[in-house]
N, C-alpha and C positions, 0 to 999 in steps of 0.2 A: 725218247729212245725209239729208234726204228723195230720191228719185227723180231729181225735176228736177234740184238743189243737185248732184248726185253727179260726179262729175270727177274728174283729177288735181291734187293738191295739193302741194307741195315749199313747206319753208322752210329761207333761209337766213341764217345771222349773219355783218353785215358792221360792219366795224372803221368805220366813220364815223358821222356824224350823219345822224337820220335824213332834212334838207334835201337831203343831197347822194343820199341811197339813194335818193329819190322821182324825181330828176332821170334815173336809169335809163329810169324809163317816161313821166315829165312832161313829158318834153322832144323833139325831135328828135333832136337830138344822141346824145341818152343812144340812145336806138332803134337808130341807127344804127351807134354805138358797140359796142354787143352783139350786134345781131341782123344784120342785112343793112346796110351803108352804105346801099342803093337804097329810100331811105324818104322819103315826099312825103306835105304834109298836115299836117294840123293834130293836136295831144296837146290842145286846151283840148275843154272839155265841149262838144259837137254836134258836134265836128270829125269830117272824115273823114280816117283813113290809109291810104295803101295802100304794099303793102314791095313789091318785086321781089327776084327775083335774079338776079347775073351768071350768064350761061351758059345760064339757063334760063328756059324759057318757061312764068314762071310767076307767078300776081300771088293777094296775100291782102290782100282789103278789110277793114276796120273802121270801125265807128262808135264813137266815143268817148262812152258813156252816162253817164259822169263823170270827172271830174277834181277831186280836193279836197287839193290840196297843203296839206302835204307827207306825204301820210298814204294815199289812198286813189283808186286811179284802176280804172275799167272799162271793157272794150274789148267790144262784140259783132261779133261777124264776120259779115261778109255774103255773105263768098264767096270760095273758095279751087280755083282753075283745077284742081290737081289733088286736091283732097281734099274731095268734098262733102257729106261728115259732118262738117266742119267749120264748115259754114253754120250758123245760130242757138247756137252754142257764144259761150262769155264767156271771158275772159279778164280777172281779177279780181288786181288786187295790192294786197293790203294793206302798211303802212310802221309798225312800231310802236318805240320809241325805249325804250333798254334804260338799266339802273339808272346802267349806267357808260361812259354817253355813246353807246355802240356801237346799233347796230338791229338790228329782224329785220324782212326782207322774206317773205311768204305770197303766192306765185302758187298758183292755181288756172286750171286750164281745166275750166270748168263744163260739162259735157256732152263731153268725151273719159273715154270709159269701156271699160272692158275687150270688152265685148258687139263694138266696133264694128274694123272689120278693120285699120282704121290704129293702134291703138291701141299696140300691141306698139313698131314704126320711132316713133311719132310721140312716146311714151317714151323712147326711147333718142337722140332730136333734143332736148327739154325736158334733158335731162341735161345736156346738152352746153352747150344756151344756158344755162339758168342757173350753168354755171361760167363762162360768157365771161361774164354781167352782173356776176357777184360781181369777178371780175380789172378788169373796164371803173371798175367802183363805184371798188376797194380802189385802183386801180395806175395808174387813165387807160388801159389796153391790153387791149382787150376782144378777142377772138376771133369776130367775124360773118363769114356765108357770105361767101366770095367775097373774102375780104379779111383771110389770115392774117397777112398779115407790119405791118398798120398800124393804128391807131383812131384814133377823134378823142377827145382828151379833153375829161372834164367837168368844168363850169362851177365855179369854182372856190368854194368855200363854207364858211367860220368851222370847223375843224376839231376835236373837244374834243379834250382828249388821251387817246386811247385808244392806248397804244404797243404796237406788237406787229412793230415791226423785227428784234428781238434771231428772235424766228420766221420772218419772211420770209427773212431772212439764207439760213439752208439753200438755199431755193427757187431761190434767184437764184445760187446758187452750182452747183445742179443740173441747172438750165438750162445753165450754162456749161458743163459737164459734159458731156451733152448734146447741145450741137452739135459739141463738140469730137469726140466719138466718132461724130459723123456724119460729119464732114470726114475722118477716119480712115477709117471706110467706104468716102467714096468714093474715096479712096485705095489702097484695096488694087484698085479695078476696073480703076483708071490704064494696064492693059499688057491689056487688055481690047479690041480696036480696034472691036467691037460696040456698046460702051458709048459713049453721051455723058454728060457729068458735067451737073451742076449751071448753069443759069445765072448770069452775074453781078448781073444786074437780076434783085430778085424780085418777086412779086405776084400776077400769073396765076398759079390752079392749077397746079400740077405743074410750074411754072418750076425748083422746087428741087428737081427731083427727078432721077435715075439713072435713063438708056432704054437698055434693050437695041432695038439697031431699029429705033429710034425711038418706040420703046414706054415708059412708064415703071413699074418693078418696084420701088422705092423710092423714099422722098420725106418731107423733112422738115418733118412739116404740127403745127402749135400745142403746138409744144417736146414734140415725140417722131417717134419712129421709124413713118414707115407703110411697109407693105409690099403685095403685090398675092398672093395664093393662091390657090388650090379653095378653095370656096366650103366646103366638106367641114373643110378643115385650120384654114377660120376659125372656124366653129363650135367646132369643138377646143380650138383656143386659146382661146376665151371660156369655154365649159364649163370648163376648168384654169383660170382665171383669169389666163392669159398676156398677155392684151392683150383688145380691145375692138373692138367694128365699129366704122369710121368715118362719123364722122355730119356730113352737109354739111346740114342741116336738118330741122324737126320729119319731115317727109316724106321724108325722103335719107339712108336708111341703107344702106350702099356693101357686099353680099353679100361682096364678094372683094376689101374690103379692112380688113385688120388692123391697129390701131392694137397696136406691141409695147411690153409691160409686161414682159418680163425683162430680165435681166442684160444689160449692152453688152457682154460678152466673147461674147455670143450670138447680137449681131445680124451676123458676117458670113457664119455658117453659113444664117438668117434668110435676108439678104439673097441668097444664094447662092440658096436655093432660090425664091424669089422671081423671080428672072431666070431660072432652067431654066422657071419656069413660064410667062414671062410669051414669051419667045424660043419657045417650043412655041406659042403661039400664033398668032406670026406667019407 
């Protein structure tokens, strides 16, 4: 790659045709579906997009420099409220259609590069959204800011048969897993009278989530365990490979809080000390 061309690049393989994988980025919908519900604007070629997000006061423009379904779409940005290395950068998705009906999607953001200070958070946000695009693609339930517990699904489109049920099987069995040992969680805080549990309506941030306080110290955000730390202890954890920072966008990666990847016979010890820390603050 030359100079200019250089950027971040992620590919991924996803179980449909490539019609339905282009509908990610060709559409509203698909947008909305992955990235931020709060998306306005036009996906065809000259159009303008602009995303918002809940909560924050914050808006990233695009121009759409192409659109050539189902294969090939280009976004330049014109300006991002808080990240202004973001300006003149591209965001580039190529759609290429695989032997045995499945595809592979190629994002690029052209001009996010190592040199520039956002780059490191704005890595670890790309991460994040392209596993919600690949779920939104494969499942209709995409994970966008602001809006973990619902998506919109996409447009419905001649399927070939590329079967890979007998695989998801696990997944969906471990998710159940999953909440179950969260509802367990909050269970053991139950004789707690500090604690408030979980709401019954979810949607807003941290609606599902455990407060000491009125604080909240754990929270069951896009089928795992988060928890709130030192900023110190979260590092730790990522350095061992325990869990991962939470990322609520390319720009929003959350210092002090931990996304846990160990054992659920771990997470009440977890959770414990999550609420010592989070009660010390108040």
């Amino acid at each position: 790659m030359t100079p200019r061309a250089a950027g971040l690049t992620r590919r991924v393989q996803l179980d449909v045709p490539v019609e339905r994988a282009f509908a990610a980025v060709g559409t509203l919908a698909g947008v909305r579906g992955w990235w931020t519900p709060l998306v306005s604007g036009s996906t065809k070629e000259g159009g303008l997009l602009t995303l918002r997000f809940r909560g924050l006061d914050e808006t990233i423009r695009f121009r759409v420099e192409a659109c050539k379904a189902p294969t090939a779409a280009r976004w330049l940005c014109l300006g991002h409220d808080s990240l202004e290395d973001w300006a003149g950068t591209h965001l580039s998705f190529t759609v290429r259609a695989r032997a045995d009906g499945s595809s592979e999607l190629e994002l690029r953001h052209v001009g996010l590069v190592p040199a520039l200070e956002c780059y490191a958070s704005c890595r670890a946000g790309w991460e994040h959204f392209i596993r919600s695009l690949v779920a939104w693609v494969e499942t209709g339930r995409g994970q966008p800011f602001g809006d973990e517990e619902r998506s919109e699904h996409p447009p419905k489109a001649p399927r070939r048969k590329v079967n890979r049920a007998a695989a998801r099987a696990p997944a969906a069995v471990e998710r159940s897993a999953g909440e179950s040992a969260f509802a367990g969680l909050v269970r053991t805080f139950a004789g707690d009278r500090r604690i408030t549990p979980p709401k019954a309506k979810r949607g807003k941030f941290g609606s599902n989530g455990l407060k000491v306080d009125g604080k909240i110290f754990a929270m069951w955000v896009r089928g795992a365990l988060v928890v709130k730390l030192p900023q110190r202890e979260v590092d730790a954890a990522v350095a061992a490979a325990r869990g991962e920072r939470l990322s609520m966008g390319p720009s929003r990666v959350m210092k002090e809080w931990l996304v846990v990847r160990e054992d659920q016979r771990r997470w009440p010890a977890i959770a414990r000390r999550a609420r010592q820390f989070v009660a010390r603050e108040t």
